[in-house]
C-alpha positions in Angstrom: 9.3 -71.2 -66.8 7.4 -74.9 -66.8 5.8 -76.1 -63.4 4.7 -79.6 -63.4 3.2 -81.6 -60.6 3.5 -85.3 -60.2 2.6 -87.8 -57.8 5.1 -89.9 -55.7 4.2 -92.9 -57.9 5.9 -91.0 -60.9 2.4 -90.9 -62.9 1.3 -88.0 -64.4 -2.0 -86.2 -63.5 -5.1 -87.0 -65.3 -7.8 -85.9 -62.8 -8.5 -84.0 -59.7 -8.3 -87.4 -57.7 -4.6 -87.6 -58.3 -4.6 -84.4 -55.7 -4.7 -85.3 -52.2 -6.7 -82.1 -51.2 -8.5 -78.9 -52.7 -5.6 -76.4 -51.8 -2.7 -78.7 -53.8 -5.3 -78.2 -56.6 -6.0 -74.5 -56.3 -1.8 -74.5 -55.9 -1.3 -76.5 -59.1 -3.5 -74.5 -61.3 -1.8 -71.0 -59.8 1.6 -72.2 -60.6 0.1 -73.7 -64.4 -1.3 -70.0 -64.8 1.7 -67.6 -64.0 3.5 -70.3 -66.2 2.0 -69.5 -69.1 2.4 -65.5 -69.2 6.2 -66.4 -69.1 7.9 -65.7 -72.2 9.9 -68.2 -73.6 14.0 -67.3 -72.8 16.0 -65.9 -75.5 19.8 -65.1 -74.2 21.6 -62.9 -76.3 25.5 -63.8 -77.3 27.7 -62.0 -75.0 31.4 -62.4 -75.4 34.0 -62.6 -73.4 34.3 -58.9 -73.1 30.4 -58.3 -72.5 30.7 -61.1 -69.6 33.6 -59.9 -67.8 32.2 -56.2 -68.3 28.6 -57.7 -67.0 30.2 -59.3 -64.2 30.9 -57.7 -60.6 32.8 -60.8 -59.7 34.5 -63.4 -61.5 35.6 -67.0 -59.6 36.7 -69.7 -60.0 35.1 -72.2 -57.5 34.3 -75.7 -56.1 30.6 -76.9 -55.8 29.8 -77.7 -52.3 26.2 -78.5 -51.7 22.1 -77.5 -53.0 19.5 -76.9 -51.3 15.8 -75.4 -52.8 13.0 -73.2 -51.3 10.1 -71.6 -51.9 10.5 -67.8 -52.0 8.2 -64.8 -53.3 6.1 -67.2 -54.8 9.1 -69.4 -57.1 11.3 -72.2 -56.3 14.8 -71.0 -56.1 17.9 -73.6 -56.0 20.4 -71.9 -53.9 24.2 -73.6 -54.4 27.3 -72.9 -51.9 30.3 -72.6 -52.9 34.1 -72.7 -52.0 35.9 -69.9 -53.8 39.1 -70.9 -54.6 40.1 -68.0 -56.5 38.9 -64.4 -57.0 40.0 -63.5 -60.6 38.1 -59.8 -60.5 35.6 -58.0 -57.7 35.8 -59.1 -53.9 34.2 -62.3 -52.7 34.2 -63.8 -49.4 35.7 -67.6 -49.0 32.1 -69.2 -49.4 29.2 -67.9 -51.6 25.8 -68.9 -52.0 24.3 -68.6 -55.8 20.8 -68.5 -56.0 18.8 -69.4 -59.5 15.3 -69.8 -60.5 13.9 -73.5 -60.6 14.3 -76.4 -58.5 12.2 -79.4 -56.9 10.4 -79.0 -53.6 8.2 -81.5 -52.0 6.3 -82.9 -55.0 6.5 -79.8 -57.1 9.2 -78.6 -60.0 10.3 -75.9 -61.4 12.3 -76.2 -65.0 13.7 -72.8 -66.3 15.6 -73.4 -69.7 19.2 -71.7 -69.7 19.3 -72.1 -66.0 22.9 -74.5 -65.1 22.4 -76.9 -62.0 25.8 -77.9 -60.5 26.9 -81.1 -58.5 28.6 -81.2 -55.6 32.3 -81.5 -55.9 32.5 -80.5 -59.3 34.8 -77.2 -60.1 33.9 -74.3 -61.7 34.4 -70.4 -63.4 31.9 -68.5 -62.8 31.2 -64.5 -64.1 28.8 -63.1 -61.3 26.7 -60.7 -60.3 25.3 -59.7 -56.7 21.6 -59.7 -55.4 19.5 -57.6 -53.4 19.3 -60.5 -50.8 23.0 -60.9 -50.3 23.8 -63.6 -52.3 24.5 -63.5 -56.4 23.4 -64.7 -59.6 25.4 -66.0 -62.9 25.5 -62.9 -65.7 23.8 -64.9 -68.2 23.0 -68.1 -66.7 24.8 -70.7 -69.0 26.9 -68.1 -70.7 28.7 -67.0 -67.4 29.1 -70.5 -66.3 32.2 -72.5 -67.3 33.0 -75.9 -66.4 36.5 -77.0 -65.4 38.2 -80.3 -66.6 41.1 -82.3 -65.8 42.5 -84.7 -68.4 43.3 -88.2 -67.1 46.4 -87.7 -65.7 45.1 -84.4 -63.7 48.2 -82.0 -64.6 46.0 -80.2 -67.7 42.9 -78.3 -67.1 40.3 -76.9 -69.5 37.2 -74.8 -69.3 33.9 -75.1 -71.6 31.1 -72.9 -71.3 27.6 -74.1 -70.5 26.2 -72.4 -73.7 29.0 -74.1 -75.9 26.3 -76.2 -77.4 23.2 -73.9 -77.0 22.3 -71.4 -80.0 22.2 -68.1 -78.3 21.0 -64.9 -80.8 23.9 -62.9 -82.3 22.0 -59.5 -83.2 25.0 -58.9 -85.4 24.4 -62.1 -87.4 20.2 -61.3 -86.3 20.1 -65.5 -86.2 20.7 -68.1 -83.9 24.6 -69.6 -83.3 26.4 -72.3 -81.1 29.3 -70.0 -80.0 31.3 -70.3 -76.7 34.5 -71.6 -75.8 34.8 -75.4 -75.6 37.8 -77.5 -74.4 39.5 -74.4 -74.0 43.2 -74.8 -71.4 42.7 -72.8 -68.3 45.6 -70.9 -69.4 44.5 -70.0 -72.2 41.4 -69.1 -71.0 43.2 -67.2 -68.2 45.3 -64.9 -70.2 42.1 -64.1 -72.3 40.3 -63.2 -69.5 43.2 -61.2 -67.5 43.7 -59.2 -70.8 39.1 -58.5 -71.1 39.9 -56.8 -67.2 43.0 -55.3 -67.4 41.6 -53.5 -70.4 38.7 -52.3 -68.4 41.1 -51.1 -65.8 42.9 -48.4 -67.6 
């Protein structure tokens, strides 16, 4: 995880003076310290079948709003949600997903592998539940799949977040851009249907 804090002015710090007060300092070089003792993020492939195994509940949703807050000592974005669909598990009409990372006040928090979402935008999404009562996304950008309407509206397809990100195949023991990309939802549907009603019997 990468903290950084800048001033309102959009200039980077170069000395204590940049700091209105001793605490924003003292704050600064806590978050700059548990920052470094974070290892770098290394997501492992998962297929289809891992995800929908992984996953507790699998949606497909609209993006209604985000807001961040600090909590046990990290930034957290928290995003609501509209279900529109339950495609496995039980999920009530609106969720609230909560990942690491996020911007409050003057202060951000970048996690790689995390997705952000914007309001109004639809989505699949393989989930799994907290212990605060909201859930998280099985492998951030890997259980996230974006859904896309050609021009005219009438075809829909879904690409996953990690399309375009190498994630480690301990089969292939390197790095690979795998995923599904441009992919019609019913296409994608009947793959998936099949992944959980094979876990079923």
């Amino acid at each position: 995880m990468i903290c950084l804090k800048t001033c309102k002015t959009g200039t980077s710090l170069r000395s204590a003076s940049n700091l209105r007060t001793a605490p924003s300092l003292a704050l600064l070089l806590a978050i700059l310290l548990a920052a470094a003792a974070v290892p770098a993020t290394t997501l492992l492939r998962m297929s289809l079948e891992k995800l929908s195994r992984a996953a507790a509940v699998i949606v497909r949703a609209h993006c209604l709003e985000n807001s961040t807050a600090w909590e046990g000592g990290e930034i957290w974005t928290f995003t609501t949600f509209d279900v529109q669909e339950v495609w496995s598990g039980s999920a009530p009409g609106k969720i609230t997903v909560r990942l690491l990372g996020g911007r409050v006040a003057d202060v951000t928090s970048s996690v790689p592998g995390i997705p952000r979402f914007r309001p109004g935008e639809e989505v699949v999404l393989f989930l799994e539940p907290t212990p605060r009562g909201d859930f998280s996304i099985v492998s951030w950008q890997q259980g996230t799949f974006r859904i896309r309407r050609n021009g005219f509206g009438s075809l829909e397809t879904v690409t996953q977040d990690s399309a375009g990100v190498p994630v480690f195949d301990p089969e292939r023991r390197q790095f690979v851009k795998t995923g599904i990309r441009d992919t019609r939802m019913d296409v994608f549907l009947e793959k998936l249907n099949k992944e959980i009603h094979r876990q079923a019997l």
